[in-house]
N, C-alpha and C positions, 0 to 999 in steps of 0.2 A: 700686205695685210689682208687677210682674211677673217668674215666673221663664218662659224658654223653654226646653226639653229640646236637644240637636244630637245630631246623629250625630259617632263618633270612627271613624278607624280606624286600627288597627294596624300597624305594617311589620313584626313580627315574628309567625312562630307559637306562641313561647312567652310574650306577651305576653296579656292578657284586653284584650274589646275594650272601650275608656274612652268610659265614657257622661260627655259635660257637658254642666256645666248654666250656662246663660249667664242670668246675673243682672243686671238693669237696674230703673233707678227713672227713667223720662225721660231724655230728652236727646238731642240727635241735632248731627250735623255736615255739612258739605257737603264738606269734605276726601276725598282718593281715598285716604288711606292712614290708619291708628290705629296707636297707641304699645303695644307689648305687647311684657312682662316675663315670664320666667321666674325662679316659685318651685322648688328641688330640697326635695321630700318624701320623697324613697326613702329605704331602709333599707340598701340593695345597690350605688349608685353613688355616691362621692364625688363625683364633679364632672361638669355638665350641661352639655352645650351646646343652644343654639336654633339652629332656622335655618328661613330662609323662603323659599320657591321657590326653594331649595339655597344662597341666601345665611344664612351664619351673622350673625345679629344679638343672641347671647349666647352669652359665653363661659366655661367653667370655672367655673360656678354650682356652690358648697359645697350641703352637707345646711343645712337653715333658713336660706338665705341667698336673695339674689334677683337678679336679671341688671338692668343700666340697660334701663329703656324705649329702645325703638328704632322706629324706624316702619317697616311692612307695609301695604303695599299692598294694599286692601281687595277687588279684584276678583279672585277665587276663588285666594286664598291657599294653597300645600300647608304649613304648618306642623309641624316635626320633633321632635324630641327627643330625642338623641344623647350618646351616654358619649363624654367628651372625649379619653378615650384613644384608643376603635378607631374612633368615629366611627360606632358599631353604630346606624342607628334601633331605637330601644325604644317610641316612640308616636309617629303621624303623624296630623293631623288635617287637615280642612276648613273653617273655619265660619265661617259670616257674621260679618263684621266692618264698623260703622258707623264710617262719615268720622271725624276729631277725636274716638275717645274713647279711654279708657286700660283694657285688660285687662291680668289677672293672669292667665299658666297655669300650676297647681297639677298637678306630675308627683309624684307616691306609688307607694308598695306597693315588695314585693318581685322580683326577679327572677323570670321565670315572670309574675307576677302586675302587672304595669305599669300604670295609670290614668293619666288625666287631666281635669284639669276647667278651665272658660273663664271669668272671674270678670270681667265687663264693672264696670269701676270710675266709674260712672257717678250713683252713689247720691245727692240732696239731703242735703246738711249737718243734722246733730241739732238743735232748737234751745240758746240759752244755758243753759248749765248742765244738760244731755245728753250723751249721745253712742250711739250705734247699734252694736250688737255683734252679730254674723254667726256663730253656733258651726258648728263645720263637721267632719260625721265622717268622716275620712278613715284609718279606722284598721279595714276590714272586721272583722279576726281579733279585735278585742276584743268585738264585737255590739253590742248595742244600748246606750246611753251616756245619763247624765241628766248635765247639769252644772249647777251651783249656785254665782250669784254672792254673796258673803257678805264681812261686815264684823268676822268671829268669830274667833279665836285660832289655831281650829288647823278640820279639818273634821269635827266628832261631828257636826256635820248633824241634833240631836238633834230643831230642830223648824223649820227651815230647809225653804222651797219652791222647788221647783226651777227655774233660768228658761227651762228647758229639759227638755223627757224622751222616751225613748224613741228616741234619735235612730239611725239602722239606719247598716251600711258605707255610704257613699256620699252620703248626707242633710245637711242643714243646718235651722237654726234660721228660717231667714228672720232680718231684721235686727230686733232688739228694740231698743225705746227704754229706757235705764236712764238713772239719774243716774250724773253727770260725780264722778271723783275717784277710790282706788286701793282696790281689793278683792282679797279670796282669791278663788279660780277653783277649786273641789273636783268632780271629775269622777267619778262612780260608773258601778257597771254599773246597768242600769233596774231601778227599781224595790227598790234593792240602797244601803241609805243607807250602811254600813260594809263597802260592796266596794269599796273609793277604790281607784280607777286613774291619779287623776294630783291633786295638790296643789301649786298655782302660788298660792305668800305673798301676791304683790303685784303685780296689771297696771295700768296707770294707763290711763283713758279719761277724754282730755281733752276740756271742753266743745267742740261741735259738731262732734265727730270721728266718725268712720265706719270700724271695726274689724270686723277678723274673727280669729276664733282656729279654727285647723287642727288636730285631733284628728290625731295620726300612729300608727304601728303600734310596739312595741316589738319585740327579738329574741324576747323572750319569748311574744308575740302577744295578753297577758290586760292588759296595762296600758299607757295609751296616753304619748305624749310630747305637747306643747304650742307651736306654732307661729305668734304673731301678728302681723299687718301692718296698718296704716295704710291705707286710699284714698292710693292715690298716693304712701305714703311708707314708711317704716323698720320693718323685719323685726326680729323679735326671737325669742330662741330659747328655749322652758322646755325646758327635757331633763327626764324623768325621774329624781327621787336615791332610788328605791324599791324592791324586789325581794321575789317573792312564795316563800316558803318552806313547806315540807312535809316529815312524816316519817311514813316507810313502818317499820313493825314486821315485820320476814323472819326474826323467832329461832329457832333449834331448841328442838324440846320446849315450844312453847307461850310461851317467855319474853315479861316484859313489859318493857315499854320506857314510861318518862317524860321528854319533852325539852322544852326552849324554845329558843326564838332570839331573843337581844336583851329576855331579859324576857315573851316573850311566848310563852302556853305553847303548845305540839304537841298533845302526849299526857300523857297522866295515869295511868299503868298500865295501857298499852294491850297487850291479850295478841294477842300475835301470831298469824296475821299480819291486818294492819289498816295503814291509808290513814288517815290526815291529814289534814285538811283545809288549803288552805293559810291564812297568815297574811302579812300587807302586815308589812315592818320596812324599816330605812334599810339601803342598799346601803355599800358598804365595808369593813371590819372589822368582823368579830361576836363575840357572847360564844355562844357553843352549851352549852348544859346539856344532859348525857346520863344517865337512871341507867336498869341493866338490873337485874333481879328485886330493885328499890330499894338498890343496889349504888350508887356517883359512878362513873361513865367519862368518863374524860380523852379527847379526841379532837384534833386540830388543828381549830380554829374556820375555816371558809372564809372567804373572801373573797368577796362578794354585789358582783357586777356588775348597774347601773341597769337595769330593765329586763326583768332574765328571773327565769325561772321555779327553781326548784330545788326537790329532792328530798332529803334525809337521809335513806338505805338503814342501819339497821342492821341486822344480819345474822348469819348464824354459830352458833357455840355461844355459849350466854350466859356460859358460862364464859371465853371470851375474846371477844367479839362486837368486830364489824369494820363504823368507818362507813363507808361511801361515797358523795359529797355528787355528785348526780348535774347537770346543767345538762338543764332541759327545754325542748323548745322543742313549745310549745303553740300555735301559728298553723295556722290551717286549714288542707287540704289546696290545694295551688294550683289554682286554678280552682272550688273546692269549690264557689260560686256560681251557676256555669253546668256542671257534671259529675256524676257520680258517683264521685266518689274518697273515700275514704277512709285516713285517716293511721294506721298502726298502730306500734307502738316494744316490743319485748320488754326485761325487764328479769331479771336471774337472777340471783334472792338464794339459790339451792341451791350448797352446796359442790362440786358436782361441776361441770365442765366441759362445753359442749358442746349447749347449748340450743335448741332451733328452735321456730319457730313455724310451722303449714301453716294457709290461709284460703283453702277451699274448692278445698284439694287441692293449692294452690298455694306455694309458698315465700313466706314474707314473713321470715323472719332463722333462720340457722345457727349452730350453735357459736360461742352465746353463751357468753363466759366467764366464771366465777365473779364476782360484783359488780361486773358491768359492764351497760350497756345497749347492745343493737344499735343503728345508725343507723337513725332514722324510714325505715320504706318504708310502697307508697299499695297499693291494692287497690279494686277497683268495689263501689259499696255494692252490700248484698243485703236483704229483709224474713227471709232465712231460709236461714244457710250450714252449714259444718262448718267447726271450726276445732278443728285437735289441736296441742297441746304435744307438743315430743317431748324426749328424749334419750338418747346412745348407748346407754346401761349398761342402761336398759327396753328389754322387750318390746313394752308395751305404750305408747301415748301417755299421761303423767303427768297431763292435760288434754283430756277432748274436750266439745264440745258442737254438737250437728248440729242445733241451730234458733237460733244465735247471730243477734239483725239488729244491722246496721249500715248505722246510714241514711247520708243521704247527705249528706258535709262533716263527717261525725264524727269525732274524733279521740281515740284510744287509747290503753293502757299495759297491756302482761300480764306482770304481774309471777310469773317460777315461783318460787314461795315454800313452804318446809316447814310443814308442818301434824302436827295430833295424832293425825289419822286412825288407826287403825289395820286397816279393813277397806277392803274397795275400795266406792265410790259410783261410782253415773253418771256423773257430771262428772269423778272423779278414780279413774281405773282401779285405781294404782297409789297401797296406801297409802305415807303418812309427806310424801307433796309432791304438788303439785294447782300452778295458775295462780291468779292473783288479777287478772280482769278490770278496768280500772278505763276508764271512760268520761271522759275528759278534758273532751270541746265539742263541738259546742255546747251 
């Protein structure tokens, strides 16, 4: 089994350029033209089209869905890949393609951020009572990935080895030999045995089959979705039914805040103000437990969409504290791979109106208002900036720090949150509120 590297290129500027990786185990043909399918992975286009030396030969490919094989003429092929609606190329490739065989091209990522990979379907059959499974990480924004094939209830993972680990954006398993029959698929972050990113019940890999499973990106960008297909034959879809949740403590006067979601606890009289770590529950309807200075607070329970990330902002006087159930979106900066970007997001749990953030003198969000978060803006990493909190009503920025780093593809949250201060610090000019730095990713 050998893998070969190719070169991708691009038709777009907002595109990243797609490195594939063309994987073969033998075989060869005397045919001038091979059968190749399009997979749609993206997160940003409903429907794909293919096309070859400007003939379309895939049409209006869904998300985890795949175009019929069609034959391509092997002698220097330009290869497309176009939204069905405007017909925009989003990735255009070149690559050697042998007589009589069958690829898969696997399109991912987000807009701005476009890949592709070349999946030569060419692999020797498992023997009886086998089958060969391909894990395959296509999901950059979540990092590095262990997956875990298992015969177990649920994923505690408690002494379970991984068939897989460390797997980077872009990477694959190579094909493992397992036994044939129906397992959990429990996918963590490396090294991270109850950091579950994705929980698939039940895949069946039939004797002498030849599988691959497609790691994908979620909106939320920390937990991935599940993608699998047959050698030659039938796509199947795990979506994500998970959602990772968090509560930020913003009280006036130091208050505490104890919450759960779904049973599963937050904080525990956390005195404000204080960051949460998040917690994996089921997406859909939730039970939210709130108590502030061991007070019950009634809140509207959210709705947890599959997939993303979220924040519980309490906030306020604790005498009538106020939630605000934020949606994060935690995916790297685009291009974060190949740039120096950096993703930053202000967050302002201070009663008053009118918030900004400056990074390295620069604007990154304005009057922000009361329990809201600005929209994500990027900024060039630095080993060593200034970055001041501001707003109207001070003189002074509420927030500075002139040796902040931020490296590069890091992603952020500055929460201005009130504090007990009552004299000025370094960092927080102005007593009674200060910024609450939080380092999101990687």
């Amino acid at each position: 089994m050998r893998f070969t590297p190719w070169a991708t290129r691009l038709a777009l500027t907002l595109s990243l350029s797609a490195t594939a990786l063309l994987t073969a185990c033998g075989g060869s043909g005397s045919s001038s033209s091979a059968q190749v399918r399009l997979i749609n992975a993206t997160r940003s286009y409903p429907q794909l089209d293919l096309t070859a030396n400007d003939k379309t030969v895939g049409s209006k490919v869904g998300y985890a869905a795949a175009s019929d094989y069609s034959s391509v003429d092997t002698n220097a092929p330009t290869i497309r890949v176009q939204t069905s609606d405007t017909g925009t190329s989003i990735s255009a490739l070149s690559p050697n393609l042998t007589g009589g065989n069958n690829y898969t091209i696997i399109t991912f990522g987000f807009a701005g951020a476009i890949s592709s990979r070349l999946l030569e379907e060419n692999v020797d059959a498992a023997d009886a009572n086998k089958a060969k499974l391909l894990i395959y990480n296509l999901a950059p924004d979540a990092g590095a990935l262990d997956a875990y094939l298992t015969t177990a209830a649920d994923c505690s993972l408690a002494t379970e080895t991984p068939l897989t680990s460390n797997l980077s954006g872009g990477t694959n398993s190579g094909y493992i030999v397992v036994n044939s029959g129906t397992f959990r698929i429990c996918v963590t972050g490396y090294g991270r045995r109850t950091d579950l990113r994705l929980n698939i019940p039940a895949v069946t890999l039939d004797s002498t089959s030849v599988n691959t499973l497609i790691l994908t990106a979620s909106d939320g960008g920390v937990l991935v979705n599940g993608v699998t297909f047959v050698q030659k034959g039938a796509v199947k879809n795990f979506p994500n039914s998970q959602a990772r949740v968090r509560t930020v403590a913003a009280l006036a006067n130091g208050g505490t805040v104890t919450s759960s979601i779904n049973n599963q606890s937050m904080f525990s009289g956390a005195i404000s103000p204080l960051i949460s770590d998040y917690v994996t529950t089921s997406s859909g309807a939730s039970t939210l437990t709130v108590q502030v200075n061991g007070v019950d607070k009634t809140f509207p329970a959210p709705t947890l969409t599959a997939g993303h990330d979220y924040t519980m902002l309490v906030w306020g006087d604790p005498a009538s504290p106020k939630l605000a159930p934020l949606d994060d979106d935690n995916r790297l900066p685009t291009g974060a791979a190949g740039t120096a970007d950096v993703k930053i997001r202000v967050v302002n749990a201070l009663s008053t109106s009118g918030v900004g953030l400056n990074v390295g003198f620069g604007a990154i969000a304005s009057n922000v208002a009361a329990g809201t978060a600005a929209p994500s803006n990027t900024t060039g990493s630095s080993a060593s900036t200034q970055v001041d909190m501001t707003i109207p009503t001070q003189a002074l920025s509420i927030y500075t720090n002139s040796t902040l780093a931020l490296p590069t593809g890091s992603v952020w949250t500055f929460f201005a949150v009130p504090n007990t201060a009552t004299t000025a610090t370094t960092n927080s000019p102005v007593p009674g509120m200060t910024a609450l730095p939080k380092r999101e990713r990687p």
